[in-house]
C-alpha positions in Angstrom: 0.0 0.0 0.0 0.8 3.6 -0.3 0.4 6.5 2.2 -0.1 8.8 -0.5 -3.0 7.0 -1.6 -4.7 7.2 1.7 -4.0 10.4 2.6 -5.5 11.6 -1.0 -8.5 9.6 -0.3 -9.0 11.0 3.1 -7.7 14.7 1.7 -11.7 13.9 -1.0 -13.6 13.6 2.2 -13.2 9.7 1.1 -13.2 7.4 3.5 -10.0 4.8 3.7 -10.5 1.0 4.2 -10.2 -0.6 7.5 -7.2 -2.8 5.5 -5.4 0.4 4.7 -6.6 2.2 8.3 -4.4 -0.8 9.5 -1.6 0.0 7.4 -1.0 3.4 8.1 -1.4 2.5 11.7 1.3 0.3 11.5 3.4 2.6 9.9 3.2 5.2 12.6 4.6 2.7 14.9 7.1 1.0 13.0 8.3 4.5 11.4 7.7 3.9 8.3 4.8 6.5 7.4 7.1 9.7 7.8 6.5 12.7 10.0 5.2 15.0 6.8 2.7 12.2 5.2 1.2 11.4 9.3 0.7 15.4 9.6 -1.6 15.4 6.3 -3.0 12.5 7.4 -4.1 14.7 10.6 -5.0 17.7 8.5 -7.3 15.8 6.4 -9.0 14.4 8.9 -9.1 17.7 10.6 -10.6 19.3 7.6 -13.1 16.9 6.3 -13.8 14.4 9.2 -14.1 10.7 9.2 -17.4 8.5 8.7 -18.1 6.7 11.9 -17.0 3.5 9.7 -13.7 5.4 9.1 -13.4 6.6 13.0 -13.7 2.9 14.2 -11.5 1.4 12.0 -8.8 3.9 13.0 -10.0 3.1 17.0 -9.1 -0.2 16.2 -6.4 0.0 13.9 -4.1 2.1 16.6 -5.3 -0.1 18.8 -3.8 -3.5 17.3 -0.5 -1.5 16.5 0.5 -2.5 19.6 0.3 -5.1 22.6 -3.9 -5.5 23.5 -4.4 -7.2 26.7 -6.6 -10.3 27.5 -7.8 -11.5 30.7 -9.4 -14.7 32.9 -11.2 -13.2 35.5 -14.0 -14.3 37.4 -15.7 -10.5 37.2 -15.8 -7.8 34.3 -13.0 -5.5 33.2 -14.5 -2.1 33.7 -12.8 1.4 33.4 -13.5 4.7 33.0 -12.3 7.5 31.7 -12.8 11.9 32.5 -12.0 14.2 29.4 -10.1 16.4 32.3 -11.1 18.5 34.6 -9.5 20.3 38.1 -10.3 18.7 41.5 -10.9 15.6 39.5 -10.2 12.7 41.3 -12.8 10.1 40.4 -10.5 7.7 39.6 -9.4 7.4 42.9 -12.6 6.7 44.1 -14.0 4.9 41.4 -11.6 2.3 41.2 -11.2 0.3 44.6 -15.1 0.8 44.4 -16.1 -0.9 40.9 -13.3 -3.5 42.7 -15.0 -3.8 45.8 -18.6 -4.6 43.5 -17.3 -7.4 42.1 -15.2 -5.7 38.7 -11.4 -6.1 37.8 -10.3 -2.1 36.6 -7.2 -2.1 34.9 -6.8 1.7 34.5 -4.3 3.2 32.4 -3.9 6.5 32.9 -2.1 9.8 32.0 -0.5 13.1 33.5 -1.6 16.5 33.5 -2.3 18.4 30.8 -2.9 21.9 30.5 -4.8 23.0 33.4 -6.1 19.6 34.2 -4.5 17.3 36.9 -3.0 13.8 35.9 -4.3 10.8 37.7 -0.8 9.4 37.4 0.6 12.4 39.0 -1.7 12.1 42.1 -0.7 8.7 42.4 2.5 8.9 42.6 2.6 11.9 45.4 1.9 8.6 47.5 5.3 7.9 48.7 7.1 4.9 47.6 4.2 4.1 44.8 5.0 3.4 41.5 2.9 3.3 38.1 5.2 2.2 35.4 4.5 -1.3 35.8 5.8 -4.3 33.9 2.8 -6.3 32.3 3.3 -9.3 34.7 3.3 -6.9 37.5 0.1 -4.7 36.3 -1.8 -8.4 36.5 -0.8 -9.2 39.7 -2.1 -6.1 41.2 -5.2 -6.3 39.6 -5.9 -9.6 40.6 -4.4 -8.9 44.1 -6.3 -5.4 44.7 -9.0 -5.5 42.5 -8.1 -2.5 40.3 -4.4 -0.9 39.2 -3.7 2.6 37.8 -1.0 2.4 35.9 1.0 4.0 32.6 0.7 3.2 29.5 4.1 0.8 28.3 5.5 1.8 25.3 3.9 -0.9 23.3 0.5 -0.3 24.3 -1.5 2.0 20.9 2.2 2.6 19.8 0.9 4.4 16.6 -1.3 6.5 18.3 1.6 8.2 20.6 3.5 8.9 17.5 0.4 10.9 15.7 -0.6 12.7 19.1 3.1 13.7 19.4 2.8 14.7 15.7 -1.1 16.6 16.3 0.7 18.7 18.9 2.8 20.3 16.5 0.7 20.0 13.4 -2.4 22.1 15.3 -4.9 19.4 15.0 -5.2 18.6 18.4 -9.4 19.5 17.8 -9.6 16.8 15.3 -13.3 15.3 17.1 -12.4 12.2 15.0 -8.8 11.8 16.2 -9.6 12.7 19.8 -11.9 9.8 19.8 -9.6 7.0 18.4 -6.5 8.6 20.3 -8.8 8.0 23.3 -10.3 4.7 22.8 -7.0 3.3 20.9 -5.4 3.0 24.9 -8.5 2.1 26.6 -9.3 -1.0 24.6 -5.9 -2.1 24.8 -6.7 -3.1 28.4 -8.7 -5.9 27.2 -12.0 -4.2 28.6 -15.8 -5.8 28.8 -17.5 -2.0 29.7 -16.2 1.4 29.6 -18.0 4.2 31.1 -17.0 8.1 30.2 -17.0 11.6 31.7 -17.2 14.4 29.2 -16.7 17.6 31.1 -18.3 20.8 30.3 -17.5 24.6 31.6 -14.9 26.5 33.1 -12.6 24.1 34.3 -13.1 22.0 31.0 -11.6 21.2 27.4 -15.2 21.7 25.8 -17.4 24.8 27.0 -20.1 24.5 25.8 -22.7 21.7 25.2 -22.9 21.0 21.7 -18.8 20.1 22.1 -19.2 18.0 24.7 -22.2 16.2 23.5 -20.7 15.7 20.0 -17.5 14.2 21.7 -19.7 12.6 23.7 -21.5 10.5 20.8 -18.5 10.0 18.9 -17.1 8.3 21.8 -20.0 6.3 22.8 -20.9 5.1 19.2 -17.0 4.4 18.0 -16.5 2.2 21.4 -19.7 0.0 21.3 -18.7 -0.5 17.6 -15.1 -1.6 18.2 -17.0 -4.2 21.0 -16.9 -3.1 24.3 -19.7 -1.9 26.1 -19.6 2.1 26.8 -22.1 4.9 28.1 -21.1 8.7 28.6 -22.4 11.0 31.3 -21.7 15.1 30.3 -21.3 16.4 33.9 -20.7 19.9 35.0 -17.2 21.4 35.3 -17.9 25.1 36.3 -16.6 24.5 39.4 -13.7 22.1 41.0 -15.1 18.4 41.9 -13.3 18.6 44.6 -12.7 21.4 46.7 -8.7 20.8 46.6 -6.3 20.8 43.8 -3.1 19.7 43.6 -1.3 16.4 43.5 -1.1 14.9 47.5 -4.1 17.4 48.1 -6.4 15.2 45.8 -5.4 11.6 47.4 -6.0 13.4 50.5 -9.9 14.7 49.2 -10.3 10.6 47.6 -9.5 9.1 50.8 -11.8 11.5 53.0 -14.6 10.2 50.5 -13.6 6.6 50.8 -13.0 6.4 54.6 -16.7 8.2 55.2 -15.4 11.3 55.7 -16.0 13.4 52.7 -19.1 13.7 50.8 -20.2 16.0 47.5 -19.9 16.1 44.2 -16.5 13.7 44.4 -18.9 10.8 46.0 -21.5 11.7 43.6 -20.3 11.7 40.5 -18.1 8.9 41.6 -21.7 6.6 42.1 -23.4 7.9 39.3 -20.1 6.9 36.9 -19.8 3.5 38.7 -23.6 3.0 38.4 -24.0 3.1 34.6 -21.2 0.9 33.8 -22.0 -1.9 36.8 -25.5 -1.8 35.2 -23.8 -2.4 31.6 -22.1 -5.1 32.8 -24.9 -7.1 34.5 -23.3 -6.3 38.3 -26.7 -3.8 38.6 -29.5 -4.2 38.0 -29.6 -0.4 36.4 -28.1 2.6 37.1 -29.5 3.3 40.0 -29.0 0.1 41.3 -25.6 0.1 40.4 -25.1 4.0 42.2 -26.5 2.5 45.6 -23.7 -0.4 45.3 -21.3 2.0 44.8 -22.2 4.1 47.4 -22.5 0.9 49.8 -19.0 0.0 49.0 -17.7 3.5 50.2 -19.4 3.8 53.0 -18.9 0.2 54.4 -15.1 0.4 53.9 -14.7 -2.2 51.3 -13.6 0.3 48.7 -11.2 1.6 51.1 -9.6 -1.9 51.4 -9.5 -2.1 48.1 -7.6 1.0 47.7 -5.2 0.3 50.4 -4.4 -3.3 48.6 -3.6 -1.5 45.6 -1.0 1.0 47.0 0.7 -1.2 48.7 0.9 -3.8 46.0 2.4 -0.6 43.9 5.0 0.1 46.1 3.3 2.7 48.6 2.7 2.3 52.4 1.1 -0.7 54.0 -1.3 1.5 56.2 -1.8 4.5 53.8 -5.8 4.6 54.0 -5.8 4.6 57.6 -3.1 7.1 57.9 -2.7 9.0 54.8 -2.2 12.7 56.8 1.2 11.4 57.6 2.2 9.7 54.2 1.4 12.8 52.2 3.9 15.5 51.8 3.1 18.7 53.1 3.6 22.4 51.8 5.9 24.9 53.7 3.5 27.6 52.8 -0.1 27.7 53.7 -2.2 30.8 53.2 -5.9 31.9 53.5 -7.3 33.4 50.4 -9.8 36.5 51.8 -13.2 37.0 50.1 -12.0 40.7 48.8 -15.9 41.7 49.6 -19.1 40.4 50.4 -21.6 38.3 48.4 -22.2 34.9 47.0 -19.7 32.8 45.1 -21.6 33.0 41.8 -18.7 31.9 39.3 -15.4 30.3 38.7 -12.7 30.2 36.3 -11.8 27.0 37.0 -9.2 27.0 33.9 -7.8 30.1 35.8 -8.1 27.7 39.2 -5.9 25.2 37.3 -3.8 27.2 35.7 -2.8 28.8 39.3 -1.9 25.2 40.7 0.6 24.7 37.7 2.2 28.0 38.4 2.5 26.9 42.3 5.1 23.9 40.3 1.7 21.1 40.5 1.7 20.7 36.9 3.9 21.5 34.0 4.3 24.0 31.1 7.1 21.3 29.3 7.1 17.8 29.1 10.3 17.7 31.4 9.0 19.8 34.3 9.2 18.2 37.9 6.1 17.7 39.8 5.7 19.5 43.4 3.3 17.3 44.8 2.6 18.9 47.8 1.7 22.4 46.5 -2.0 22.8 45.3 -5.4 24.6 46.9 -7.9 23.3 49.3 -10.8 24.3 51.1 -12.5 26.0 47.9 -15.6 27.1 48.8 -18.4 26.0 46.2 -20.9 28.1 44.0 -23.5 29.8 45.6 -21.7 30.2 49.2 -22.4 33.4 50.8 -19.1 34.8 51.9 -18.1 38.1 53.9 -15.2 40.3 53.5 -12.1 38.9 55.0 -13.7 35.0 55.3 -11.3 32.3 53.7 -11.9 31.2 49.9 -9.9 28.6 50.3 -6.2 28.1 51.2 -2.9 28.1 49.0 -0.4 25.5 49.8 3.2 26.7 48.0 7.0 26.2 48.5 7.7 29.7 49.1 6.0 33.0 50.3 6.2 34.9 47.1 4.6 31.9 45.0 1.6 32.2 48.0 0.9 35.8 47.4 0.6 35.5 43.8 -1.7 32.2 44.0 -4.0 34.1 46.4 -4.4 36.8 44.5 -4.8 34.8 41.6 -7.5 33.0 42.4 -9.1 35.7 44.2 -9.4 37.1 40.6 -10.7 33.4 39.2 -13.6 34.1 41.5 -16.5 36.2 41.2 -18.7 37.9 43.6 -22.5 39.1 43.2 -25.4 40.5 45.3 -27.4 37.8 43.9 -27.2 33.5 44.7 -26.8 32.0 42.1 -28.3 28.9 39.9 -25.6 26.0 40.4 -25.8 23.3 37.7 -26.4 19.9 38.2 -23.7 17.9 38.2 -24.8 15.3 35.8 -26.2 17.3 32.8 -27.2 13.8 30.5 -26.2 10.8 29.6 -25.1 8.9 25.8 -25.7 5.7 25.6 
């Protein structure tokens, strides 16, 4: 076969064959498609899109470029996966739970990106823990704990880490259609039976507004169930943080208040809704809502917990983290109040801005090569519609130094906005694909 040929079919608003889909995939990974013909590639699909036929067959082709995993389990192999959001720590959550109902999860996640914490990052502000795991290693955690969170190897969707490398640079990162199969390409390595998405919408999102989000939303749903494994998408709200910390070790601290019964909100509830439609798709519920009160049973009676403490230690982390994760986590040398500059009601946030802010503190990073301060973030956000005075704490900045402090607080002070008037706060779960 030719690339030329497939990218001229593509460039017609053609769609290529699933033969030559596989073809080009392979030659991402094995190099021989060159850096110029994979950037067309990306521009055509870009410009004229991809048939749902076409999308799938990429899915799968990026997919089977690399190493896909298969399993004997006596339970599903469920996952999920969040487009990115800040204070999003579901994953945490979610996990040991779907283990503790029943599922194997074998989640393979990524960093931060953006403005948007990385679950990989959180985990590994757990001291000791490690995620790049060996593929013998990965399966013995998830049959020891229930559930893993791990990185992607380097042979897992090979050919789709070359073209998102290539994307970056190319500026056809928006590509609806390459989003979708760069997506789906890792997940359905893991060898999964149900799938279960969060598409984010608002401030502290990728997508804005909700024709984005529900576009992505069906494309994702759709391209999944056709490549075999059984998905469903909830569009949940993102104009606020999930969480009311952000930051690395401040995260795995707001997970394990949920999963030890001490923390409840939107984190707990979005966590059960997520875990409720994909227990129902895999015949663990009985339907969703069935599936959110077994969720919410396996936080509250500790068995989620366990879970969660089996899979740290079997990474490497501490062998009574859950029970005493205050003195695992590292702690900033900087802590400072952010005062409401007047009085009124918390009526919006900027929660890109909010993001944005913890990167600066050095919890993300603006390069590749950037080290991680795990220990620097925000907590204690107050959510929408609280009605503040002036002087009373917004929340709290956790930095390295005092400078970095001062310009967090008054950073977020400016990420969020006062009025005379409460507001209406969205529901956290604005519909669901599938």
């Amino acid at each position: 076969m030719d690339a030329r040929r497939i990218i001229a079919r593509l460039r017609d608003g053609e769609t290529p064959s699933r033969e030559e889909l596989t073809w080009f995939a392979n030659g991402l990974a094995d190099q021989s498609v060159t850096d110029a013909q994979a950037g067309a590639f990306a521009m055509a699909a870009l410009l004229n899109g991809m048939t749902d036929e076409g999308r799938v067959g990429l899915t799968l082709a990026m997919r089977d470029s690399g190493r896909v995993l298969h399993w004997d389990m006596d339970g599903p192999l469920l996952d999920k996966h969040s487009t990115g959001g800040v204070g999003d720590c579901v994953s945490l959550v979610l996990a040991p739970a779907l283990a503790a109902c029943g599922a194997y999860v074998p989640m393979i996640s990524g960093r931060g990106l953006g403005h948007t914490g990385g679950t990989l990052d959180k985990m590994e502000a757990i001291p000791g823990l490690v995620t790049s795991l060996d593929e013998g290693r990965f399966r013995s955690v998830v049959a020891k704990a229930g559930c893993a969170i791990v990185s992607a190897t380097a042979d897992i969707a090979p050919a789709d880490r070359r073209l998102y490398a290539i994307r970056d640079v190319t500026s056809t990162v928006e590509s609806l259609d390459l989003i979708t199969a760069s997506i789906l390409s890792k997940k359905l390595s893991a060898g999964l039976d149900g799938l279960v998405l969060d598409v984010k919408i608002g401030s502290g999102a990728f997508m804005k507004n909700m024709d984005e989000a529900k576009s992505l939303a069906e494309a994702l749903v759709t391209t999944a169930n056709e490549a075999g494994c059984n998905t469903a998408a909830l569009i949940s709200d993102m104009s606020q943080p999930l969480a009311p910390a952000l930051g690395n070790a401040l995260e795995v601290g707001a997970s394990c208040e949920v999963l030890t019964g001490r923390g409840q909100g939107p984190l707990l509830d979005l966590s059960a809704a997520l875990g409720g439609v994909v227990l129902a798709g895999a015949g663990l519920a009985e339907d969703a809502a069935d599936g959110h009160a077994k969720i919410v049973e396996a936080i509250t009676s500790g068995r989620a917990a366990e879970h969660f403490g089996r899979m740290v230690a079997a990474m490497g982390g501490p062998l009574q983290f859950v029970e005493n994760w205050d003195r695992f986590l590292p702690e900033a040398t900087v802590i400072r109040e952010i005062p409401a500059p007047a009085d009124g009601y918390i009526t919006a946030m900027d929660g890109e801005a909010l993001g944005l802010t913890v990167v600066d503190l050095g919890g993300g990073r603006k390069v590749e090569s950037d080290p991680i301060d795990y220990a620097v973030g925000l907590s204690d956000i107050l959510p929408l519609g609280t009605k503040v005075t002036k002087g009373q704490p917004l929340g709290r900045v956790h930095a390295s130094r005092m400078e970095s402090a001062t310009r967090a607080v008054r950073d977020v002070q400016a990420a969020i906005t006062l009025g005379d008037t409460a507001p209406e706060v969205p529901a956290l779960v604005r519909e669901g694909i599938g």
